[in-house]
C-alpha positions as CSV (number, residue, x, y, z in Angstrom):
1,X,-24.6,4.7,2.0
2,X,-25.6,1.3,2.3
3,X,-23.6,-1.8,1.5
4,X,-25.6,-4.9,-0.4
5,X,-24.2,-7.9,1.3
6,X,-23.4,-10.5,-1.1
7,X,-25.3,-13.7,-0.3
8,X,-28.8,-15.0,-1.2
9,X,-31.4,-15.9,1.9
10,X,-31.1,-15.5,5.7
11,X,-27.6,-16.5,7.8
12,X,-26.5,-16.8,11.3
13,X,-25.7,-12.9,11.7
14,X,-27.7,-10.5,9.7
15,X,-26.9,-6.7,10.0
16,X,-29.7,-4.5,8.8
17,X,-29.2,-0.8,8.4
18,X,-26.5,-0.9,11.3
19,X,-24.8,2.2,11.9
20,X,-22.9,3.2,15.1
21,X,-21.9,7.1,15.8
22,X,-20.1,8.8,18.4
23,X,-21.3,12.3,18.7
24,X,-20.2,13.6,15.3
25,X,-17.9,10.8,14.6
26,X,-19.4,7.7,12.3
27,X,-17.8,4.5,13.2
28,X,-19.7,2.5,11.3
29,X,-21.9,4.1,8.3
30,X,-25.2,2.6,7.8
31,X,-24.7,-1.4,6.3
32,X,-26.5,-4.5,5.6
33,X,-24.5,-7.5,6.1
34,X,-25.2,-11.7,5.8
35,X,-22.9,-13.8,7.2
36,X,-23.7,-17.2,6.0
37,X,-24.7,-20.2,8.4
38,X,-21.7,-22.6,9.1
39,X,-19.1,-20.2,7.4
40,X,-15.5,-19.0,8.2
41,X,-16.4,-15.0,7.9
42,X,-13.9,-12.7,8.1
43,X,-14.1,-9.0,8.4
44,X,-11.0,-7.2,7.1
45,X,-9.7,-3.6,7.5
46,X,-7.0,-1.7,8.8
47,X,-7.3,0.3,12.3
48,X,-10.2,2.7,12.7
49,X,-12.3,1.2,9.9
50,X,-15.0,-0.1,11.8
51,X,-14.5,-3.8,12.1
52,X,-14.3,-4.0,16.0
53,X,-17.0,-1.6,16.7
54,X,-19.2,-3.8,13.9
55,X,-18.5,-7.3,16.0
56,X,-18.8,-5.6,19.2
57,X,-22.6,-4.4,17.8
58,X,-23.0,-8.1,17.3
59,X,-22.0,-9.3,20.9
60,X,-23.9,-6.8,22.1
61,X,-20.9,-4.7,23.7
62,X,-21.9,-1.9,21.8
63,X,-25.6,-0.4,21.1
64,X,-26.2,0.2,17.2
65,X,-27.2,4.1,16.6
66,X,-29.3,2.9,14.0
67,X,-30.3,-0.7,12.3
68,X,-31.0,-4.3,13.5
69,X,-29.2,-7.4,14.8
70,X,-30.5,-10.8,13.7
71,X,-28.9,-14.2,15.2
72,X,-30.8,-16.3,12.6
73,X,-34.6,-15.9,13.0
74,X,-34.1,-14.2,16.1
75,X,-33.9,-10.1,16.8
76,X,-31.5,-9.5,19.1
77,X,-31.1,-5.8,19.2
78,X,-32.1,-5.2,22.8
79,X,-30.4,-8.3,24.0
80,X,-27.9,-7.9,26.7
81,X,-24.3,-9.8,25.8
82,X,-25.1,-12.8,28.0
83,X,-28.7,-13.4,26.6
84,X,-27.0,-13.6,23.3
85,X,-26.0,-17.0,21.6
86,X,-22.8,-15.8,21.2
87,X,-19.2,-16.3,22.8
88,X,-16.4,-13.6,22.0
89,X,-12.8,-15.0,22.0
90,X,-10.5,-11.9,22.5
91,X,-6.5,-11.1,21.6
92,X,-5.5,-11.1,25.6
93,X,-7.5,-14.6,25.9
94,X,-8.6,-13.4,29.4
95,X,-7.8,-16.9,31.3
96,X,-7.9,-16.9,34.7
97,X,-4.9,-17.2,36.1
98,X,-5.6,-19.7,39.3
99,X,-7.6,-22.2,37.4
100,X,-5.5,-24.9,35.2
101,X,-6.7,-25.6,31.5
102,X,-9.3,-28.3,32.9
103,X,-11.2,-25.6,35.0
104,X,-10.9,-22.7,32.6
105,X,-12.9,-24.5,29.8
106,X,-15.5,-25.9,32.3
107,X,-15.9,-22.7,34.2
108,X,-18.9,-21.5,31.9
109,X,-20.9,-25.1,32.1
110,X,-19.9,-24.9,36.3
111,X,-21.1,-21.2,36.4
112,X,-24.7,-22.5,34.8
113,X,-24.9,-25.0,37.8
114,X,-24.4,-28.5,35.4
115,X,-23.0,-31.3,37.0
116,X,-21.0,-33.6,35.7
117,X,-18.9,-31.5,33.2
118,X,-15.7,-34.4,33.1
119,X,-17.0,-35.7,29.4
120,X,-18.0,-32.6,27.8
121,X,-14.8,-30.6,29.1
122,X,-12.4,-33.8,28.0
123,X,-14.0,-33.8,24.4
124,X,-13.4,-30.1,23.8
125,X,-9.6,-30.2,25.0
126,X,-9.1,-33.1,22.7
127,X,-11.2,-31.0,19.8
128,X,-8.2,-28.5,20.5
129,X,-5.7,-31.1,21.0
130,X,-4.9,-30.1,24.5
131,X,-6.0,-33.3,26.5
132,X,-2.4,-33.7,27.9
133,X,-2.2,-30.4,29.4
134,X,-5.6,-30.2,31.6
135,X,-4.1,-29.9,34.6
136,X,-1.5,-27.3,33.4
137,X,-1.6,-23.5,34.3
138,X,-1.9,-20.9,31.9
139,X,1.5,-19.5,32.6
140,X,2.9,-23.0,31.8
141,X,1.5,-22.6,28.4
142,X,2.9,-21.3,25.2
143,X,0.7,-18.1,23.3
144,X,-1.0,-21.1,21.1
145,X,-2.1,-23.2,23.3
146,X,-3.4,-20.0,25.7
147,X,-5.3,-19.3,22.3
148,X,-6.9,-22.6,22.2
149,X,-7.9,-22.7,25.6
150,X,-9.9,-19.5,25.0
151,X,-11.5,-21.0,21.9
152,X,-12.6,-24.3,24.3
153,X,-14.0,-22.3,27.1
154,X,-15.9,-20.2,24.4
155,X,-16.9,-23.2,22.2
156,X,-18.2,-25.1,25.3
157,X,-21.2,-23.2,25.6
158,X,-22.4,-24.3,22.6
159,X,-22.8,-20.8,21.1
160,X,-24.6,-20.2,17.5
161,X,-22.0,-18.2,16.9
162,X,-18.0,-17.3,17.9
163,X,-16.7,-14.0,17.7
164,X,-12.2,-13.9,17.2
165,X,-11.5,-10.3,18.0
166,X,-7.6,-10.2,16.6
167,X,-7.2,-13.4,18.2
168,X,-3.6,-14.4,16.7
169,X,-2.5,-11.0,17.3
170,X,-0.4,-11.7,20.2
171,X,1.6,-14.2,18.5
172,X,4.7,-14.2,16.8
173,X,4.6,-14.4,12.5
174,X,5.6,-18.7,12.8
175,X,3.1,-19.6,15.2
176,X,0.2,-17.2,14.4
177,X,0.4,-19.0,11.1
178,X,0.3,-22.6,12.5
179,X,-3.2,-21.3,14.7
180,X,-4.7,-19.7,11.1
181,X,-5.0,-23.5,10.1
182,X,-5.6,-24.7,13.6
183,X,-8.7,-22.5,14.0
184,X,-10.0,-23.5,10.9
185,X,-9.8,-27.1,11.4
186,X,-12.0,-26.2,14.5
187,X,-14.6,-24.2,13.0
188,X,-14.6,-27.7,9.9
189,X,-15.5,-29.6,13.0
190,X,-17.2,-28.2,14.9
191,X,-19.8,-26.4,12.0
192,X,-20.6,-23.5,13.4
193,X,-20.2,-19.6,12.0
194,X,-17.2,-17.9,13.1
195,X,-16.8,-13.8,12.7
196,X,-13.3,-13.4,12.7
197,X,-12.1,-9.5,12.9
198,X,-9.0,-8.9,11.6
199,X,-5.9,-6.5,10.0
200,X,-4.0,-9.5,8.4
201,X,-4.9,-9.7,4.9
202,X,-3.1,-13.7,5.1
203,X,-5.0,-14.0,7.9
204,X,-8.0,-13.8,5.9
205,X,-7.0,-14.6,3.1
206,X,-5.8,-18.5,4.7
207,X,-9.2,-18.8,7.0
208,X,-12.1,-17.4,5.5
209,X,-14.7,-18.4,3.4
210,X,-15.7,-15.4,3.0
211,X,-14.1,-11.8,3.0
212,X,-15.8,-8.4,4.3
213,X,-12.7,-5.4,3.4
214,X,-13.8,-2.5,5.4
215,X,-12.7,1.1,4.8
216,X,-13.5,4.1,6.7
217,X,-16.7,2.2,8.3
218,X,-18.0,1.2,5.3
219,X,-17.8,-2.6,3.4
220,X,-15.9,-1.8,0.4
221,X,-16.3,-5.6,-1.5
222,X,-17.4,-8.2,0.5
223,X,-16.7,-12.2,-1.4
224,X,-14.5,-15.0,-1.2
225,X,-10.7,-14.6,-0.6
226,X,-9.8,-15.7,-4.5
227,X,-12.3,-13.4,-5.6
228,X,-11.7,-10.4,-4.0
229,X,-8.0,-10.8,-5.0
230,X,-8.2,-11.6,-8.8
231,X,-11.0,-9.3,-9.4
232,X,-11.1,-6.0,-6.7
233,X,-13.8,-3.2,-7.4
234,X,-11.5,-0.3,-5.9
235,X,-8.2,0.6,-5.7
236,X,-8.6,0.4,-2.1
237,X,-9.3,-3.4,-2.2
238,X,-6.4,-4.0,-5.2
239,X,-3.8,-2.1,-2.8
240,X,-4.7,-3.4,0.7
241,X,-5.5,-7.3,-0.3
242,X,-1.3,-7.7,-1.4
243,X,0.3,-5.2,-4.0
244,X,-1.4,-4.2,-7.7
245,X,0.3,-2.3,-10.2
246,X,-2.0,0.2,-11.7
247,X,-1.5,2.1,-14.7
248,X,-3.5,5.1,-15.9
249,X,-4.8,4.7,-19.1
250,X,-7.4,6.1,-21.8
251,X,-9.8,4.0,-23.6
252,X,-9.3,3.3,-27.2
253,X,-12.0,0.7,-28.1
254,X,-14.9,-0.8,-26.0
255,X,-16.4,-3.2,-27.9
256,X,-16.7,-6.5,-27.9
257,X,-14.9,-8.9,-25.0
258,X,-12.0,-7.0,-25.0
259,X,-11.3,-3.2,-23.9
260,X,-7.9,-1.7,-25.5
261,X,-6.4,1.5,-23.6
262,X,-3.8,3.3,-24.7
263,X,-0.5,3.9,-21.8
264,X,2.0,5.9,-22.2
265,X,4.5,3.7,-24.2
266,X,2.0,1.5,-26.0
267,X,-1.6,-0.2,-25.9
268,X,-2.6,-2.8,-23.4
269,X,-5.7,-4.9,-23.6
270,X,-8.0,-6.3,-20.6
271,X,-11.3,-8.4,-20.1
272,X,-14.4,-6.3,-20.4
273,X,-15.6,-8.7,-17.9
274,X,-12.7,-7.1,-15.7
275,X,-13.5,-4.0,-15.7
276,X,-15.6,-2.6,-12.9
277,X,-15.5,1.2,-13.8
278,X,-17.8,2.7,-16.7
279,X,-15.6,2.2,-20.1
280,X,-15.9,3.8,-23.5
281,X,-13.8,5.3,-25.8
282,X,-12.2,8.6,-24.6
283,X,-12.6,7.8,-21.5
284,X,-9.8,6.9,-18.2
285,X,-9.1,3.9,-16.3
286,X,-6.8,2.2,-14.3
287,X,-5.9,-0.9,-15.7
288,X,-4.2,-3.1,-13.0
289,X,-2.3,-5.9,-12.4
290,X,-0.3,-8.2,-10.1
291,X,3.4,-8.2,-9.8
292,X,3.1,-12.1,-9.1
293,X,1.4,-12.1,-13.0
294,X,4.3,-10.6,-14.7
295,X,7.0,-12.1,-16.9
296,X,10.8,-9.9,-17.0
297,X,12.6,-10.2,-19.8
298,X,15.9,-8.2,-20.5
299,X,15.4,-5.8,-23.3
300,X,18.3,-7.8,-25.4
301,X,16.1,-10.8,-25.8
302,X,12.6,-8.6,-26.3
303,X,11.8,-10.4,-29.7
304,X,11.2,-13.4,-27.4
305,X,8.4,-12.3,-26.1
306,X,5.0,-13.2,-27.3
307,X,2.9,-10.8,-29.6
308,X,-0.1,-11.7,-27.8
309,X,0.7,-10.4,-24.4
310,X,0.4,-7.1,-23.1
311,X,3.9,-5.5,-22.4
312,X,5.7,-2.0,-21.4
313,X,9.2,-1.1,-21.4
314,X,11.2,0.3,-18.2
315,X,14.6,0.1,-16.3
316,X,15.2,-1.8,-13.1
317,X,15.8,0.4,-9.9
318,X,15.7,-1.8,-7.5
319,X,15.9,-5.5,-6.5
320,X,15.1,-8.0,-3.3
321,X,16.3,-11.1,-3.0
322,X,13.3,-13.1,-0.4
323,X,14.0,-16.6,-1.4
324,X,11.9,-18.3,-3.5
325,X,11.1,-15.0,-5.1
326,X,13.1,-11.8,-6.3
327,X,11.0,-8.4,-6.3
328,X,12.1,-5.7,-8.7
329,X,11.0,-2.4,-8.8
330,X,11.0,-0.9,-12.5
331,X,10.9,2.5,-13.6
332,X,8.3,3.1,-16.6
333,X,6.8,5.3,-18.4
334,X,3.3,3.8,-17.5
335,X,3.8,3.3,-13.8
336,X,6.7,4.8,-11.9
337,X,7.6,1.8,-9.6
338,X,6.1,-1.5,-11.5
339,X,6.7,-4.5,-8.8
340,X,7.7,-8.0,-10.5
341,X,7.7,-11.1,-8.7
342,X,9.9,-13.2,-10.2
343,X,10.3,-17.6,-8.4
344,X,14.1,-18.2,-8.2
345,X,13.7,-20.9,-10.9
346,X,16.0,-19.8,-13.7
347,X,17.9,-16.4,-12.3
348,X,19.6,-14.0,-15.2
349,X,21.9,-12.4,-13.8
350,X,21.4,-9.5,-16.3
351,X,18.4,-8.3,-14.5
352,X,20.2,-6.0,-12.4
353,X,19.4,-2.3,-11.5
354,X,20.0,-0.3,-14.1
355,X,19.3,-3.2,-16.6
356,X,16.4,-1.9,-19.2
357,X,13.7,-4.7,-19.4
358,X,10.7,-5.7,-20.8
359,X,7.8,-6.2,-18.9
360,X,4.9,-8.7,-20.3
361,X,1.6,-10.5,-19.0
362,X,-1.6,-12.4,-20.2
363,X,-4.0,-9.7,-20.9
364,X,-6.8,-11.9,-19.1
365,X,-4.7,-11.7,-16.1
366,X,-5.2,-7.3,-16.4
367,X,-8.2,-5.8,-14.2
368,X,-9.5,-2.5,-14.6
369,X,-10.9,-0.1,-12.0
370,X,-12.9,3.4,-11.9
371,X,-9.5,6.1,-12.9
372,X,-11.6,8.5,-10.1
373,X,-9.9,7.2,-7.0
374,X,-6.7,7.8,-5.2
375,X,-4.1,5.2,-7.0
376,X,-2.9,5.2,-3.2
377,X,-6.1,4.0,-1.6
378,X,-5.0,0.6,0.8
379,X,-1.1,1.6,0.8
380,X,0.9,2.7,3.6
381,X,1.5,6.0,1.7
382,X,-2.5,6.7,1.8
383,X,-2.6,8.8,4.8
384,X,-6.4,9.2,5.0
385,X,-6.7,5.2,4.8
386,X,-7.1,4.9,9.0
387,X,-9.0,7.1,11.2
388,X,-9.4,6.4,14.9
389,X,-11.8,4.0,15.6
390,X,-13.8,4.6,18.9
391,X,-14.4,0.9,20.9
């Protein structure tokens, strides 16, 4: 099976038919893949899907079993890594130990035999706002700053492309978000295409421009972060890219904009335009939606809500206070355990466990999805969703 990249015309990295298999193990199934000139690109998937063992195809660590590797114009299939116009930035950073920050970043230019590297070494510590601590070991250095000495000694060389192989993974949840924005300032200056491997959906999410998810060595929806979120194609990309709420349902009427499908306690309408699985009347889907999306209102003051919106009925099992939100978990009819975000804006106390509720949304804010698939696909409860990944 092949997966259609999403992007018109040529790009810095273009994957062709590129497959990678490990006696009978597929890694990576055959795929063709565009990754857009300039862009923040990230490729998405939890472990054993195929991510690493796809950017390692691209550096040239690993020899594709089948396909082609382009580097704009160029083939570079038979390339060894260091005839490659690439530079790979890894999560252990791989510094060397006895050189301080100045020396580590010039070490590629010194290792080429080019004199004079004071200028071009000074401009890339200030591009990663490091300039004060040239002369500093890496041990002296916190996780961050280690990071963006990797990215300097990589971006030095003046590579067509970067590769970021889990590179924030070593750092703690505060500062791993502060590098998210720091690396993309980088890649804003310095305009050139980043492939950023990853398992952090807000890693993605914050960096890229655009999004491949990856599932079992395939691309399951490749677009840009808003895209992918508000309008998934699977269940796999609705579950894994944050937390949907999906409801099986049966078609009543397909015509026109809107599709109305009956679940369990009532009808619910959704876009047409929404719907990526086949729908006429008779017929099952999932209809889905986000708990962020969804109004709570107790069941006292249900004449309050508006006709227009789509709405189900259920009891409150469960609630977390996180701070500028409260997450319920509701018990319906249509969905077993329906997630509500709810901003800590005006709090009613009366929706407390055991509190019956109504739940109601904007039908243009429903999605619907192919009823086929596991409703589990992405979770943590979807034990076939990681395989081990070789490399």
């Amino acid at each position: 099976m092949k997966t259609t990249d999403a992007t018109d015309g040529g790009g810095d990295v273009r994957l062709t038919g590129i497959s990678k298999t490990y006696g009978s193990f597929t890694a990576v199934h055959p795929l063709d893949l565009a990754v857009p000139r300039g862009s923040f690109f990230a490729l998405l998937g939890a472990s054993g899907c195929g991510k690493t063992t796809t950017l390692r195809m691209i550096a040239g660590l690993e020899e594709p079993s089948t396909g082609t590797v382009h580097l704009g114009d160029r083939d570079v299939t038979a390339l060894p890594p260091y005839k490659r116009p690439v530079n790979t930035v890894f999560q252990s950073y791989a510094l060397f130990p006895h050189l301080d920050v100045f020396e580590n970043v010039a070490f590629g230019l010194r290792r080429r035999g080019i004199k004079g590297v004071k200028k071009q070494v000074e401009e890339m510590l200030d591009l990663v706002q490091l300039g004060e601590q040239a002369r500093r070991k890496p041990h002296q250095l916190s996780g961050g700053q280690q990071q963006r000495v990797a990215v300097a000694r990589a971006l030095i060389n003046h590579p067509e492309v970067l590769l970021l192989d889990e590179p924030l993974g070593a750092l703690d949840l505060k500062l791993r978000r502060r590098m998210q924005l720091e690396l993309k300032r980088i890649q804003t200056e310095v305009g050139i295409t980043f492939v950023h491997v990853t398992h952090d959906q807000e890693e993605a999410m914050t960096m890229a421009d655009q999004v491949a998810v990856m599932n079992a060595g395939r691309v399951e929806q490749l677009g840009a972060p808003a895209d992918l979120y508000e309008n998934p194609r699977t269940t796999f990309v609705a579950n894994f890219l944050g937390t949907s709420n999906l409801i099986e349902a049966e078609v009543v009427s397909a015509s026109g904009d809107d599709l109305v499908v009956k679940a369990a306690d009532g009808r619910l309408v959704l876009p047409a335009a929404r719907c990526s699985a086949p729908a006429r009347a008779g017929g099952k889907v999932l209809v889905g939606v986000r708990p962020e999306k969804i109004g709570l209102t107790h069941a006292d003051d249900a004449g309050s809500v508006p006709e227009n919106r789509n709405r189900v009925t259920g009891r409150i099992s469960s609630t977390s206070f996180i701070g500028v939100s409260t997450q319920y978990v509701v018990d319906c009819a249509a969905c077993p355990e329906f997630a509500v975000y709810v901003q800590n804006v005006d709090r009613d106390a009366r929706l407390a466990p055991g509190a019956d509720v109504v739940l109601h949304w904007n039908p243009a804010h429903t999605f619907g999805l192919d009823a086929s698939q596991s409703v589990l696909a992405g979770t943590t409860g979807d034990a076939g969703a990681a395989e081990g990944e070789a490399a």
